[in-house]
Backbone as JSON Lines, residues from 0, in Angstrom:
{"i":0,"aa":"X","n":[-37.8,-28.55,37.03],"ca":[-36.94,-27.6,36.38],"c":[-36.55,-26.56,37.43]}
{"i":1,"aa":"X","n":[-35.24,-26.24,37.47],"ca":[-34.77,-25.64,38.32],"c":[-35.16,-24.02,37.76]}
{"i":2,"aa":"X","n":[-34.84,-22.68,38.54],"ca":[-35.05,-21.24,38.41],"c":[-33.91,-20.96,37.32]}
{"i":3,"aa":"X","n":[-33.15,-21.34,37.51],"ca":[-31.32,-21.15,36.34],"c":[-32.26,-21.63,35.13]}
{"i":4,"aa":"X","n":[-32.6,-22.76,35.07],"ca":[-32.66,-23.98,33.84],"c":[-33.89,-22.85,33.08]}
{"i":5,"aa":"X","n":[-34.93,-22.42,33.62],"ca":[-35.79,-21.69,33.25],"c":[-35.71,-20.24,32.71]}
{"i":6,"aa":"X","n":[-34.81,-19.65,33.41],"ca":[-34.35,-18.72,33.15],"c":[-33.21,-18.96,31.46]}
{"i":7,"aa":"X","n":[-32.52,-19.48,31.81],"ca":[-31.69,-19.74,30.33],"c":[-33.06,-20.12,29.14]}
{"i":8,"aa":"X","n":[-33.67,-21.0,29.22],"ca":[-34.55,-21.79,28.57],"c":[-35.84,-20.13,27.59]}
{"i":9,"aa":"X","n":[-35.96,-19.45,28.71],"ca":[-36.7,-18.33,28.31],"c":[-35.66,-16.84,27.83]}
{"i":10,"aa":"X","n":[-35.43,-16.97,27.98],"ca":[-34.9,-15.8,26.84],"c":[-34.23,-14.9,28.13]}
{"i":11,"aa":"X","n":[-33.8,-15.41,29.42],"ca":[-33.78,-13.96,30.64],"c":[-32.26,-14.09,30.58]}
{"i":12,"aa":"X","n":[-31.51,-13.28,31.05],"ca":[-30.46,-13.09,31.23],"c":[-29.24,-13.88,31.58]}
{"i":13,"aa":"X","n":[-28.41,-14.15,30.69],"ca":[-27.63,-15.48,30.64],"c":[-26.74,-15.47,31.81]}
{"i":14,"aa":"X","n":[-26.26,-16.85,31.7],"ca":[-25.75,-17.31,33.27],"c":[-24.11,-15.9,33.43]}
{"i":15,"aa":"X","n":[-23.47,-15.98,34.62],"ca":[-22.43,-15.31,34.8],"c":[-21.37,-15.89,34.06]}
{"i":16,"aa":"X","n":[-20.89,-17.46,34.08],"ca":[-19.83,-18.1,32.89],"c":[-20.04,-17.48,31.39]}
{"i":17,"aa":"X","n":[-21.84,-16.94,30.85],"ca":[-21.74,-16.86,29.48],"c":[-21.71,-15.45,29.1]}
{"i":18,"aa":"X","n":[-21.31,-14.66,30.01],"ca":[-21.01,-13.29,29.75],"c":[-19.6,-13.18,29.08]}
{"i":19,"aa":"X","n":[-19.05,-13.66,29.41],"ca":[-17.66,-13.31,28.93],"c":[-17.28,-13.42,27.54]}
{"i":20,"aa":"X","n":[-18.2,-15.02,27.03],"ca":[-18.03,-15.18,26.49],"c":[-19.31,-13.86,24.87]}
{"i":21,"aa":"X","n":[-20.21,-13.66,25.38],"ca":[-21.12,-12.81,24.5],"c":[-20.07,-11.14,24.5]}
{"i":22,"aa":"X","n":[-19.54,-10.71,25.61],"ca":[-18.64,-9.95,25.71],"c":[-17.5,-9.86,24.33]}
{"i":23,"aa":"X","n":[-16.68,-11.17,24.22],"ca":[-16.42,-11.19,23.6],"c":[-16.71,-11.1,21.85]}
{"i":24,"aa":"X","n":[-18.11,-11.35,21.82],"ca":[-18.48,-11.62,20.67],"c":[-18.75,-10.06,20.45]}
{"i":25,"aa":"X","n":[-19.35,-9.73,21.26],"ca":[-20.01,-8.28,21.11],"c":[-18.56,-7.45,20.36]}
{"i":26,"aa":"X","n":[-17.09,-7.29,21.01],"ca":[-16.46,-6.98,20.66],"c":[-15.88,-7.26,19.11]}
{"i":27,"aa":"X","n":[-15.61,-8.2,18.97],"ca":[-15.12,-9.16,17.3],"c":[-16.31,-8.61,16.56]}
{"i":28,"aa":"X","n":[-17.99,-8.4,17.14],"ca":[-18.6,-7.8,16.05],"c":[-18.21,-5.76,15.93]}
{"i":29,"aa":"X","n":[-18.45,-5.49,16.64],"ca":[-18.18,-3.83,16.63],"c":[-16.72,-3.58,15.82]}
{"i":30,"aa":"X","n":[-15.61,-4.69,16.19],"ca":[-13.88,-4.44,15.27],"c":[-14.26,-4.67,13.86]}
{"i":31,"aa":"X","n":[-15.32,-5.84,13.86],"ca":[-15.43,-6.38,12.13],"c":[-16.09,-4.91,11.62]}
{"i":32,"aa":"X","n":[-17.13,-4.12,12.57],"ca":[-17.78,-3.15,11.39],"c":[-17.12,-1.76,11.72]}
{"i":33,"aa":"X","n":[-16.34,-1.55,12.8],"ca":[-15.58,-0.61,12.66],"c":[-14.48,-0.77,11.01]}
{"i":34,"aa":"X","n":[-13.86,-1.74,10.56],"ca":[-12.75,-2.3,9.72],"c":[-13.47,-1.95,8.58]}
{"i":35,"aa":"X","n":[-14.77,-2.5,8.42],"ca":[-15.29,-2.52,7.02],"c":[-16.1,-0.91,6.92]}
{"i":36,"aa":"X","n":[-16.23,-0.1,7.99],"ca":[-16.56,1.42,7.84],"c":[-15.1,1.99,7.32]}
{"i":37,"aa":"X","n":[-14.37,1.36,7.85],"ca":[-12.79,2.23,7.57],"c":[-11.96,1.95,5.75]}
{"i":38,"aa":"X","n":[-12.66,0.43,5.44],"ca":[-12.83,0.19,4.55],"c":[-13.29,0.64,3.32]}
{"i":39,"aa":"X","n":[-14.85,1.32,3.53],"ca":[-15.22,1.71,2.75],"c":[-14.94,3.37,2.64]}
{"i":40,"aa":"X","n":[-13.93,3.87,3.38],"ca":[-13.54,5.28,3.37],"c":[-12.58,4.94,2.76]}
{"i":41,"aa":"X","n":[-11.95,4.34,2.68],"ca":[-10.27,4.17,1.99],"c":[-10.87,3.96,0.46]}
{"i":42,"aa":"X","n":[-11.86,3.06,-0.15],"ca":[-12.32,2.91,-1.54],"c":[-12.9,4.04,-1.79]}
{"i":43,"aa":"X","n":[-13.85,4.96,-0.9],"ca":[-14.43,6.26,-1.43],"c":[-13.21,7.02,-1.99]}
{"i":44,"aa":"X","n":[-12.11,7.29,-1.39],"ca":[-11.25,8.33,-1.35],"c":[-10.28,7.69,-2.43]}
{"i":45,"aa":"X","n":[-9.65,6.57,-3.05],"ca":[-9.9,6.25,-4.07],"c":[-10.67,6.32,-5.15]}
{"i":46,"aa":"X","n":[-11.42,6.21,-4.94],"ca":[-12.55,6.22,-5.87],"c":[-12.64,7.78,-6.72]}
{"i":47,"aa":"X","n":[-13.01,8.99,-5.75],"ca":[-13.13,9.98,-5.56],"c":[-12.02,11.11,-4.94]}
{"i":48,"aa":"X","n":[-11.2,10.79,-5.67],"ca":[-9.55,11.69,-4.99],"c":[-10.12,13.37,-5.36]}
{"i":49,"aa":"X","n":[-11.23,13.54,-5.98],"ca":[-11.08,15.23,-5.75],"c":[-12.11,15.5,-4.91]}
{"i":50,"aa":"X","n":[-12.9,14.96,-4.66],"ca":[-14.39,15.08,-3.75],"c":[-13.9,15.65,-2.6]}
{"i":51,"aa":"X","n":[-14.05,16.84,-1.99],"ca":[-13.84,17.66,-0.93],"c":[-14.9,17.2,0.08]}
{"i":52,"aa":"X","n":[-14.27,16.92,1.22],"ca":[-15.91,16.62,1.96],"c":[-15.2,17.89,3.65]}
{"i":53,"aa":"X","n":[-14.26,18.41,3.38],"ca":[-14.28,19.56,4.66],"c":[-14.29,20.73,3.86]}
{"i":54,"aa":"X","n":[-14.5,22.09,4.55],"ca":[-14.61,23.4,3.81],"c":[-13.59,24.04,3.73]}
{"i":55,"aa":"X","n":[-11.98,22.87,3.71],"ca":[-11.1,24.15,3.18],"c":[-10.66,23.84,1.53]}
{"i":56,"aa":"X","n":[-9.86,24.98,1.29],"ca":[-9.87,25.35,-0.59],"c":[-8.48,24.39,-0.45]}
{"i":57,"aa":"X","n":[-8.65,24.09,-1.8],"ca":[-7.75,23.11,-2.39],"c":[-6.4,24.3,-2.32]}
{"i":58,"aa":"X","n":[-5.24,23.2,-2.46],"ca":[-3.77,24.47,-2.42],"c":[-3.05,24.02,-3.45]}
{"i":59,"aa":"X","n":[-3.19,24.83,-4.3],"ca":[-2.37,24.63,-5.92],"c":[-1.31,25.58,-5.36]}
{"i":60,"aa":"X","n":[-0.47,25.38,-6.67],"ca":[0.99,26.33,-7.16],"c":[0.84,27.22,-7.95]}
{"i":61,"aa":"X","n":[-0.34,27.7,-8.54],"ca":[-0.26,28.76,-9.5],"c":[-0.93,29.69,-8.41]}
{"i":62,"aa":"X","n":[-0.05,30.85,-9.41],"ca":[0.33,32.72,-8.63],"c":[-0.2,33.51,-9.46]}
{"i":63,"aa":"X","n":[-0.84,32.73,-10.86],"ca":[-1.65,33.83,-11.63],"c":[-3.07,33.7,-11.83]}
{"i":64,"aa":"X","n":[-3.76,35.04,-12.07],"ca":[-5.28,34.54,-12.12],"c":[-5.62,34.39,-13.51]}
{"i":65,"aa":"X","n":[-6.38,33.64,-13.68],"ca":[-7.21,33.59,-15.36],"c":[-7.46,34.84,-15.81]}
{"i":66,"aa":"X","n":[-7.16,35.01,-16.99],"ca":[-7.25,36.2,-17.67],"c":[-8.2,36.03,-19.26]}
{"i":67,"aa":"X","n":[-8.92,36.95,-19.74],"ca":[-10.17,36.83,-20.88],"c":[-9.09,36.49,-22.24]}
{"i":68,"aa":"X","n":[-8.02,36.7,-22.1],"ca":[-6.76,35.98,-23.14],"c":[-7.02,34.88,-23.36]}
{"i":69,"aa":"X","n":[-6.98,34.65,-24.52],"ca":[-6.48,32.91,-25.35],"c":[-5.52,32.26,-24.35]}
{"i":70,"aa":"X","n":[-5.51,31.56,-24.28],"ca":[-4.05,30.71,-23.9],"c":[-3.92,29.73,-24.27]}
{"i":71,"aa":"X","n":[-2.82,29.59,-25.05],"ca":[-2.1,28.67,-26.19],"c":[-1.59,27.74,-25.25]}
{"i":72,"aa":"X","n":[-1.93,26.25,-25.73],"ca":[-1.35,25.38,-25.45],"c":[0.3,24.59,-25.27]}
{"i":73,"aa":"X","n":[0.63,24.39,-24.85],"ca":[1.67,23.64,-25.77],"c":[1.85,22.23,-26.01]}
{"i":74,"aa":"X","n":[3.1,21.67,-26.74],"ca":[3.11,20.82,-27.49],"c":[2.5,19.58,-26.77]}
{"i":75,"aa":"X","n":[2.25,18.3,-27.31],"ca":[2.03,17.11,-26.51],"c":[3.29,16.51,-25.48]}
{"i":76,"aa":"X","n":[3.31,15.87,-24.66],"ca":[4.22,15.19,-24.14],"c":[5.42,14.73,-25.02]}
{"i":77,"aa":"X","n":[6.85,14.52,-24.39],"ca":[7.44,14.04,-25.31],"c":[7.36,12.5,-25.33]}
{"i":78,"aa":"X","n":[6.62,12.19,-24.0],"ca":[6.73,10.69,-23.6],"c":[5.49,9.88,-24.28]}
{"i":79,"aa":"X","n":[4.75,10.85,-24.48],"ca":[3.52,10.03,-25.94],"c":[3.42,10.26,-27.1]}
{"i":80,"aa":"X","n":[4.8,10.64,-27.44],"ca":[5.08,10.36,-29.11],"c":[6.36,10.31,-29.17]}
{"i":81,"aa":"X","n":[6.02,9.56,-30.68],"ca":[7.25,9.33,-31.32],"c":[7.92,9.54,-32.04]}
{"i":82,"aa":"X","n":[7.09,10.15,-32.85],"ca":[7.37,11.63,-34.05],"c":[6.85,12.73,-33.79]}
{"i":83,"aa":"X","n":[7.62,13.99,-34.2],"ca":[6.82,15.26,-33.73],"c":[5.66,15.45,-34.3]}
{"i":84,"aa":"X","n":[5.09,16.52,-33.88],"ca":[3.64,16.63,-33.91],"c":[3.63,18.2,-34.31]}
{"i":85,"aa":"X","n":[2.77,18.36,-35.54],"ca":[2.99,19.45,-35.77],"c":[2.43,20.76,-34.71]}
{"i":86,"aa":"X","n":[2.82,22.0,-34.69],"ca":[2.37,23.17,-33.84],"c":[1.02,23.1,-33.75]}
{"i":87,"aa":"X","n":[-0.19,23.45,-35.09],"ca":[-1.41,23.14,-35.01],"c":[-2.22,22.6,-34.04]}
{"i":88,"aa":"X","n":[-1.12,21.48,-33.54],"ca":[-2.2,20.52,-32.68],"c":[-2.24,21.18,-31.46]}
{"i":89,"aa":"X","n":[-2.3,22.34,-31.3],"ca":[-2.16,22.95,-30.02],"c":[-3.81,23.23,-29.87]}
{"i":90,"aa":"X","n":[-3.87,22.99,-28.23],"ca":[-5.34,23.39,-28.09],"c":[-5.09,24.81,-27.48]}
{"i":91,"aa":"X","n":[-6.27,25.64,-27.69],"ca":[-6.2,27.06,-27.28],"c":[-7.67,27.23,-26.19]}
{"i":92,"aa":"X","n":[-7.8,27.95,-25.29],"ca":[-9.08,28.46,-24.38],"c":[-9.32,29.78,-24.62]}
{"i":93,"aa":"X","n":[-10.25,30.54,-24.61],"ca":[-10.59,31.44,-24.98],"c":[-11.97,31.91,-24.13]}
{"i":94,"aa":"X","n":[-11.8,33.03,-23.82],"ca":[-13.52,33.9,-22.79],"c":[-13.42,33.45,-21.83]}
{"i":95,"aa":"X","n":[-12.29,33.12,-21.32],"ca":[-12.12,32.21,-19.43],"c":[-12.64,33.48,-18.64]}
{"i":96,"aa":"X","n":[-13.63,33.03,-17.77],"ca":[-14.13,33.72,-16.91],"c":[-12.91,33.47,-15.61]}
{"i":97,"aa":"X","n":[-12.9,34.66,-14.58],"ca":[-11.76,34.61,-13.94],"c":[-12.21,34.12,-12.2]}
{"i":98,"aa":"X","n":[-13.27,34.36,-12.31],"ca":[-14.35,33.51,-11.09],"c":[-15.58,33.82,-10.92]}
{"i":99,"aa":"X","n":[-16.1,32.87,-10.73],"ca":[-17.68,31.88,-10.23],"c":[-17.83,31.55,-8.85]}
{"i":100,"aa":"X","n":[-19.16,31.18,-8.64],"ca":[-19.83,31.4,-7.17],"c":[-19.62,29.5,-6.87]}
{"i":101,"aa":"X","n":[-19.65,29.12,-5.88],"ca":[-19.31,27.6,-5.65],"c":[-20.43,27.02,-5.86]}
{"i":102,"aa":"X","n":[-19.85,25.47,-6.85],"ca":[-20.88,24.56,-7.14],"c":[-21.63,24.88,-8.07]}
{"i":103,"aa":"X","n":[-21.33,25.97,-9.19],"ca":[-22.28,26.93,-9.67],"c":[-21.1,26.09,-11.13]}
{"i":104,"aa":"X","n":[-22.27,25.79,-12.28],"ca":[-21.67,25.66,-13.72],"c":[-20.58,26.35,-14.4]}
{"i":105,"aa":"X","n":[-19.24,26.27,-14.59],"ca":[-18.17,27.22,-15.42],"c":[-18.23,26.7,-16.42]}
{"i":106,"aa":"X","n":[-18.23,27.83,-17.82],"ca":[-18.47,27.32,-19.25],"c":[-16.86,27.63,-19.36]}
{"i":107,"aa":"X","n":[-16.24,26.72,-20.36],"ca":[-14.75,27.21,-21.16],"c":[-14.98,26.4,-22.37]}
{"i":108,"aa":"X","n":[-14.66,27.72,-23.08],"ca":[-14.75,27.28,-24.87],"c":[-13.39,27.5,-25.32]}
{"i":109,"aa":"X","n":[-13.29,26.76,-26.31],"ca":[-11.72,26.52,-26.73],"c":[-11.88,25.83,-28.05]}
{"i":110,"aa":"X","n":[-11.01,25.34,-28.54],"ca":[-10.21,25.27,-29.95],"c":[-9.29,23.88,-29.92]}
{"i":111,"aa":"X","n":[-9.35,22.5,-30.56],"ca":[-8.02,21.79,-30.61],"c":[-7.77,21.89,-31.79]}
{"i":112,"aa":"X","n":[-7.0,22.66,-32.47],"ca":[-6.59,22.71,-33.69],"c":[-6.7,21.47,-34.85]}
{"i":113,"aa":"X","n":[-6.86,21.03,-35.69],"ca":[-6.85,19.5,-36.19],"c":[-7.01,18.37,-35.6]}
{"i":114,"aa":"X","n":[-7.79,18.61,-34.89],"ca":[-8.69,17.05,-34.13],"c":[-10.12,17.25,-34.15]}
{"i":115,"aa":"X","n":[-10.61,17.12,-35.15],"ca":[-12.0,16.97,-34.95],"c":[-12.52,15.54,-34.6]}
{"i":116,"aa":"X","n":[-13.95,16.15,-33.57],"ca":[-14.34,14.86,-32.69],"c":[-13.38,13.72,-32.08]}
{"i":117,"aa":"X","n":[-12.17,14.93,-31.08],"ca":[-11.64,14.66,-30.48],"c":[-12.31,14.3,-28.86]}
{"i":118,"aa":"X","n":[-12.52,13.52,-28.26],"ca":[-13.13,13.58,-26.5],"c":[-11.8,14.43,-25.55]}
{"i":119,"aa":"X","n":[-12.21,15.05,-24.88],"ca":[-11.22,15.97,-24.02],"c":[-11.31,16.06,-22.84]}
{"i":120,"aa":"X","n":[-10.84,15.84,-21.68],"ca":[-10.89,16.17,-20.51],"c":[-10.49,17.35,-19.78]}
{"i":121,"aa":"X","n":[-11.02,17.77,-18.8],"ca":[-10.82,19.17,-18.29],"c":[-10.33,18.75,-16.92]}
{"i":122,"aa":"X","n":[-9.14,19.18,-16.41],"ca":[-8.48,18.27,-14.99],"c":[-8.33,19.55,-14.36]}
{"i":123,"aa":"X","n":[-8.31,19.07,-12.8],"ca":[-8.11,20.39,-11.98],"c":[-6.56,19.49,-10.7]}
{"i":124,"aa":"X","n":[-5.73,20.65,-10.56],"ca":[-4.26,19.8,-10.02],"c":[-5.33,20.24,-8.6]}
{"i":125,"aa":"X","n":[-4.97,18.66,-7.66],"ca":[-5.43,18.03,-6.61],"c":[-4.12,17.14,-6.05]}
{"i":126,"aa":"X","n":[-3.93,17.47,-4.95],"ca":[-2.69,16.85,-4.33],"c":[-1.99,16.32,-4.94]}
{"i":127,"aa":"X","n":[-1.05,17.51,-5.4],"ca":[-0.03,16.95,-6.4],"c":[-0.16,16.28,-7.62]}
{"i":128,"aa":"X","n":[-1.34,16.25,-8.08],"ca":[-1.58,15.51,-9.48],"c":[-2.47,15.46,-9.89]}
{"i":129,"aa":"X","n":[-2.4,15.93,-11.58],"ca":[-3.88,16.28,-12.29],"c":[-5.28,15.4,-12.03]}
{"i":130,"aa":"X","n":[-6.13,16.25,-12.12],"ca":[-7.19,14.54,-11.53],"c":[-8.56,15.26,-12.43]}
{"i":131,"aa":"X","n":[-9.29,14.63,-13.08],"ca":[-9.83,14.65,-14.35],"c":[-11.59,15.61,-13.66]}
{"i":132,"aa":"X","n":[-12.21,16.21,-14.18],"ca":[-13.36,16.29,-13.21],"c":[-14.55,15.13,-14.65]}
{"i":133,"aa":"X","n":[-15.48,14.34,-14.29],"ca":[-15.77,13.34,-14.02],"c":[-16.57,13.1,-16.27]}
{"i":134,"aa":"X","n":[-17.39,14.34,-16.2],"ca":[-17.84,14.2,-17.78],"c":[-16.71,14.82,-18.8]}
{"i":135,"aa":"X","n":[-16.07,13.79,-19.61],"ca":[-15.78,14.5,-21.17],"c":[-16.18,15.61,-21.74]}
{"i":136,"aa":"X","n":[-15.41,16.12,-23.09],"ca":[-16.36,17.08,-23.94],"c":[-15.29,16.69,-25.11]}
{"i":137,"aa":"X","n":[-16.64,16.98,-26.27],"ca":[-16.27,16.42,-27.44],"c":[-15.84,17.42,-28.7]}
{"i":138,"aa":"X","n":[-14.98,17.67,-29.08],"ca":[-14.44,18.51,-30.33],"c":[-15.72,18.26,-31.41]}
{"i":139,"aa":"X","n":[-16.19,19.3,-32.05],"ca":[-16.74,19.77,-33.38],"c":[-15.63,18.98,-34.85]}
{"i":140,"aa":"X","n":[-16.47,19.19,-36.08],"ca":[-15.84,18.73,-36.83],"c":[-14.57,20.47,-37.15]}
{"i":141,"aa":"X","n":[-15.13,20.87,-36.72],"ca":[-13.82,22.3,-36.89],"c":[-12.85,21.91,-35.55]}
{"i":142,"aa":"X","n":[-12.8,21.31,-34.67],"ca":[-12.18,21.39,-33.72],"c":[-12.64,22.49,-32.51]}
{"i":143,"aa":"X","n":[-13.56,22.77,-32.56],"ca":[-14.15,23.59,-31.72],"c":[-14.52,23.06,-30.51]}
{"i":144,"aa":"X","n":[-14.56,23.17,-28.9],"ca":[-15.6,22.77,-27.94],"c":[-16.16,23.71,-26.75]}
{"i":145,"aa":"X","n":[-17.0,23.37,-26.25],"ca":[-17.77,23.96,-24.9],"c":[-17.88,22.93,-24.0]}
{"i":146,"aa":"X","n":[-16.89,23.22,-22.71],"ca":[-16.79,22.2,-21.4],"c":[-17.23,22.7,-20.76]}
{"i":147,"aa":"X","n":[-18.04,21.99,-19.16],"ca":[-18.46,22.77,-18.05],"c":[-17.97,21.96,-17.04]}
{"i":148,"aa":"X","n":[-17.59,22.4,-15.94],"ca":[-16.85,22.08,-14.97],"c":[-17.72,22.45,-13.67]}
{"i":149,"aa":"X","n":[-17.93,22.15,-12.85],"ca":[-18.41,22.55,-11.56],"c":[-18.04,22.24,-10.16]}
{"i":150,"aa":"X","n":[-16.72,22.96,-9.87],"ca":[-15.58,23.49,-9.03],"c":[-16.19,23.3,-7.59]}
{"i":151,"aa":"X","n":[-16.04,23.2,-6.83],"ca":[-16.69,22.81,-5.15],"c":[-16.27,24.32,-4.65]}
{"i":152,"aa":"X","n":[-15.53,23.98,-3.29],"ca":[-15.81,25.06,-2.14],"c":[-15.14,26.53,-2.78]}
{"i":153,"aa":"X","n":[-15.1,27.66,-2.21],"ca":[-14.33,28.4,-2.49],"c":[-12.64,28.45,-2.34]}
{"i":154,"aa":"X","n":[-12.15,28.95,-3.25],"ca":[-10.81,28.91,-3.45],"c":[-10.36,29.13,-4.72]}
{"i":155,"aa":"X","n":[-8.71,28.7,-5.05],"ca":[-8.23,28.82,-6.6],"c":[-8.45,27.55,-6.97]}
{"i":156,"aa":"X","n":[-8.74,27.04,-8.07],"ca":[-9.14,25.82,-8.81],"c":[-8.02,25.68,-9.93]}
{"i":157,"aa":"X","n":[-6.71,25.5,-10.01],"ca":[-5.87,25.46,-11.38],"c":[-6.2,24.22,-12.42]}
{"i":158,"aa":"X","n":[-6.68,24.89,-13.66],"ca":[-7.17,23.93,-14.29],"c":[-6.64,23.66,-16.26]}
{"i":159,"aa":"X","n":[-7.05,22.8,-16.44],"ca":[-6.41,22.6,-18.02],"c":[-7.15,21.84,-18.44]}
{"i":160,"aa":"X","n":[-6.8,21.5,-19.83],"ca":[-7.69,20.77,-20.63],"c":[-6.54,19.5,-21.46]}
{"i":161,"aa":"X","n":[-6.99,18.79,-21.52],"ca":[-6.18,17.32,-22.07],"c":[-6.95,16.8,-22.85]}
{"i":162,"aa":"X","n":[-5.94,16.12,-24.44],"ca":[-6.68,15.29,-25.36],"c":[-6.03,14.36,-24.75]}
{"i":163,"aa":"X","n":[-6.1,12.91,-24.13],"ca":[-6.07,12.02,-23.81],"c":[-4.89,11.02,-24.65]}
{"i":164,"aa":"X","n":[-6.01,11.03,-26.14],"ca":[-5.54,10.54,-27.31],"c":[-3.98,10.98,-27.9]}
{"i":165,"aa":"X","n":[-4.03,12.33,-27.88],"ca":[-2.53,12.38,-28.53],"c":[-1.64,13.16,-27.63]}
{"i":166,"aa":"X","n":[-2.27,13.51,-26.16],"ca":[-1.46,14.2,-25.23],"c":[-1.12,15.24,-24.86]}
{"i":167,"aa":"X","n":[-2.05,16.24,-25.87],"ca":[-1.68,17.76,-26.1],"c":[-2.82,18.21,-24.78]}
{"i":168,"aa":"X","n":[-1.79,19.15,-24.28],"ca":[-2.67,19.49,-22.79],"c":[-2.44,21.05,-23.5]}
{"i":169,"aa":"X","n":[-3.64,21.79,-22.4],"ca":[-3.56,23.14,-22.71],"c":[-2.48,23.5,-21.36]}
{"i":170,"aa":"X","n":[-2.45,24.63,-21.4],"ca":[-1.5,26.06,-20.54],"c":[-2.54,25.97,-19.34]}
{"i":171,"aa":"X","n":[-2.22,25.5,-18.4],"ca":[-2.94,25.64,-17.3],"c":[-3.53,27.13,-16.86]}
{"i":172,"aa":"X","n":[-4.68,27.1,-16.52],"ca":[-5.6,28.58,-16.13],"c":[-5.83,28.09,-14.71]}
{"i":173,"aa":"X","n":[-6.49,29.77,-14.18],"ca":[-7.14,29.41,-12.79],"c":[-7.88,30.18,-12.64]}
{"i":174,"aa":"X","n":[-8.83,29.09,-11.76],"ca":[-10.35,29.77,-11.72],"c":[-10.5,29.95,-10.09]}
{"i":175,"aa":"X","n":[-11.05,31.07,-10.23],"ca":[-11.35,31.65,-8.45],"c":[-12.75,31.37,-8.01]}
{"i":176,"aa":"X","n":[-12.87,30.29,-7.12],"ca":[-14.39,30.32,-6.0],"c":[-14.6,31.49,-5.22]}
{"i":177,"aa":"X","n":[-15.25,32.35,-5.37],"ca":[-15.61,33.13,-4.58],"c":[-17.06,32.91,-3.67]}
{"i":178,"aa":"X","n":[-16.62,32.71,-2.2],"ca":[-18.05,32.79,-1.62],"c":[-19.3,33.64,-1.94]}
């Protein structure tokens, strides 16, 4: 047995022809898991379109701050019905706190007029479009509820409340992160 033949045979350092070729491999493996790391950032961020993962504040369009006022809803969409809907069905918010410390629980209690044990979502506008924050809350047989929301970094948070079911969104509010 020759010193080459022995050398390959034991585990030592492969010949100069088979470098190129492990070279290569080495590469095709690092592109395959670079692709599927890049992969699984593109499904997170899907997945998770409000999840902030740098420390700057989200940039809404509202110029007003939440105020301890009711704020009356208005009507449902015109594009999810087909007959009108009476005024009643307006949802109302009420005791809006005007800002909270980050990551920290916000309570908002409110009113959907004639929907009892309605499910409701509470959405906060995120690049250009409402985006839901993740648990429901459920209407009382009076139409009554208590949602909690828990807002990330500091900043303005513009937020509303949506029945899903028949489309009636509230009057958008905004809530201030304060460091």
């Amino acid at each position: 047995m020759t010193a080459a033949e022995g050398a390959a045979t034991t585990g030592a350092s492969p010949t100069p022809a088979a470098r190129p070729v492990l070279t290569a491999i080495r590469r095709a493996v690092g592109a395959a898991a670079v692709l599927s790391l890049l992969a699984c950032a593109v499904v997170f961020y899907r997945v998770a379109p409000g999840y902030s993962t740098s420390g700057s504040s989200p940039r809404t369009g509202a110029s007003s701050s939440a105020s301890s006022d009711p704020t009356t809803v208005g009507k449902p969409r015109a594009s999810d019905t087909t007959d009108s809907k009476p005024a009643d069905d307006a949802i109302q918010v009420k005791g809006l706190v005007s800002s909270a410390k980050p990551f920290q629980p916000v309570r908002i209690d409110g009113t959907h007029h004639g929907r009892a044990d309605a499910f409701l979502q509470v959405q906060h506008w995120y690049a250009g479009r409402w985006v839901p924050f993740p648990l429901p809350t459920k209407t009382d047989e009076s139409g009554k509820f208590t949602a909690y929301v828990e807002p990330g970094p500091p900043g303005r948070y513009r937020l509303r409340i949506l029945d899903p079911t028949s489309g009636a969104e509230s009057k958008p509010f905004v809530l201030v992160i304060k460091a």
